[in-house]
One Martini backbone bead per residue (centre of mass of N, CA, C, O) as a GRO file, in nm:
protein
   67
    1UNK     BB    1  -2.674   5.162  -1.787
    2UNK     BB    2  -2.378   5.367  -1.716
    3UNK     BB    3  -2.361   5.567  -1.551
    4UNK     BB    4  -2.180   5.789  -1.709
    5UNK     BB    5  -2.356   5.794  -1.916
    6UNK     BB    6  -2.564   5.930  -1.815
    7UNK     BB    7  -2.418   6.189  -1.723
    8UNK     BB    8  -2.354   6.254  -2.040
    9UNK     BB    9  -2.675   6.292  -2.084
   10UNK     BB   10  -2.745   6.501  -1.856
   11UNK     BB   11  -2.556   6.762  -2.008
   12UNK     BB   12  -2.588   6.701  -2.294
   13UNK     BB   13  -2.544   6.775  -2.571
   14UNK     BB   14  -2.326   6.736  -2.842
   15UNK     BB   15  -2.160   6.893  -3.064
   16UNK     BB   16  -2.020   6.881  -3.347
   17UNK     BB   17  -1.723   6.729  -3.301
   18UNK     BB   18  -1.721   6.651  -3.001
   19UNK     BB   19  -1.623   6.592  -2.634
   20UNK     BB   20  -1.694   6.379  -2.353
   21UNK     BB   21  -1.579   6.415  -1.976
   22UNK     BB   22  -1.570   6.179  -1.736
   23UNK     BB   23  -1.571   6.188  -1.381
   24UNK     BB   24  -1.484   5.960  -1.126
   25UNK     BB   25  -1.445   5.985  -0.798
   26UNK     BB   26  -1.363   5.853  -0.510
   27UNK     BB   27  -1.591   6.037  -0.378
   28UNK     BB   28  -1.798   6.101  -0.529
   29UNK     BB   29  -1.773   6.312  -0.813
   30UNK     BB   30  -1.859   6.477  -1.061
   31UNK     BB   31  -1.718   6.557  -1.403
   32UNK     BB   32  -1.800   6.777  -1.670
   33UNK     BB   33  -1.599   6.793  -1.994
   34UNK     BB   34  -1.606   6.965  -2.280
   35UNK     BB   35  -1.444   6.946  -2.624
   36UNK     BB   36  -1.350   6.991  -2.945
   37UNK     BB   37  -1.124   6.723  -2.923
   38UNK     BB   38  -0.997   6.438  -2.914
   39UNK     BB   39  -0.721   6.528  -2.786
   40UNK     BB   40  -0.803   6.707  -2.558
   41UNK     BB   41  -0.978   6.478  -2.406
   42UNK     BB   42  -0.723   6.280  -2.392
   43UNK     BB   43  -0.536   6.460  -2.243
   44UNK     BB   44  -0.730   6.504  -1.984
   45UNK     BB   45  -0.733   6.190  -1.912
   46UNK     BB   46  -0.490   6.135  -1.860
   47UNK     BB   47  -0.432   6.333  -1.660
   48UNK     BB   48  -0.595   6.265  -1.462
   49UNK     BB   49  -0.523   5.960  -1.393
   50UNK     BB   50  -0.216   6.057  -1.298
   51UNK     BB   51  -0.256   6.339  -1.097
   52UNK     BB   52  -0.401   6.150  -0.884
   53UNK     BB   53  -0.425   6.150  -0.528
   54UNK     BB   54  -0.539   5.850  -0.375
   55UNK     BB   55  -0.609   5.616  -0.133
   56UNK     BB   56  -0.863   5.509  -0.298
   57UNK     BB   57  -0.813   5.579  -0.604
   58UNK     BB   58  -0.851   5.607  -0.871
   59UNK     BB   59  -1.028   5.735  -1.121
   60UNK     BB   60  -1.278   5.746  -1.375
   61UNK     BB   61  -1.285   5.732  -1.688
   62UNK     BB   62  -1.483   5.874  -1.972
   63UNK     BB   63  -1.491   5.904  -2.348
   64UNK     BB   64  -1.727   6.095  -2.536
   65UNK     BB   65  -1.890   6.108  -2.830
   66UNK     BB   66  -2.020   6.207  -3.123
   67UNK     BB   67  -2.284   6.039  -3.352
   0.00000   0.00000   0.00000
C-alpha cells in the first residue's frame, strides 16, 4: 500500500462527497486536509505545489475522494 493512502486512511472516514488531501513535504511532515469539494481540493493541491519553495524539491500531493 501507498505510504500516503496509509496516511488517508489513518485520519479517518471520509464524509460522503468528501476529498482528502495529503501533503508529504520534502522535511518528511505530512499534512492532511479534508474539503468539501473536489474543486476546492484540487485547487489547495495545486496551490501546495506551486507555492513551496525548498531546495529539498517540491511536496508530493495525492488527492483521495470517498468511494
Amino acid at each position: 500500500m501507498s505510504p500516503l493512502l496509509e496516511f488517508a486512511r489513518k485520519h479517518g472516514p471520509l464524509a460522503p462527497g468528501a476529498v482528502r488531501v495529503v501533503v508529504l513535504e520534502p522535511d518528511a511532515q505530512v499534512r492532511v486536509h479534508d474539503f468539501e469539494s473536489r474543486a476546492e481540493a484540487d485547487a489547495y493541491a495545486s496551490d501546495v505545489r506551486w507555492e513551496r519553495e525548498d531546495d529539498r524539491g517540491p511536496p508530493v500531493v495525492a488527492v483521495f475522494d470517498a468511494v
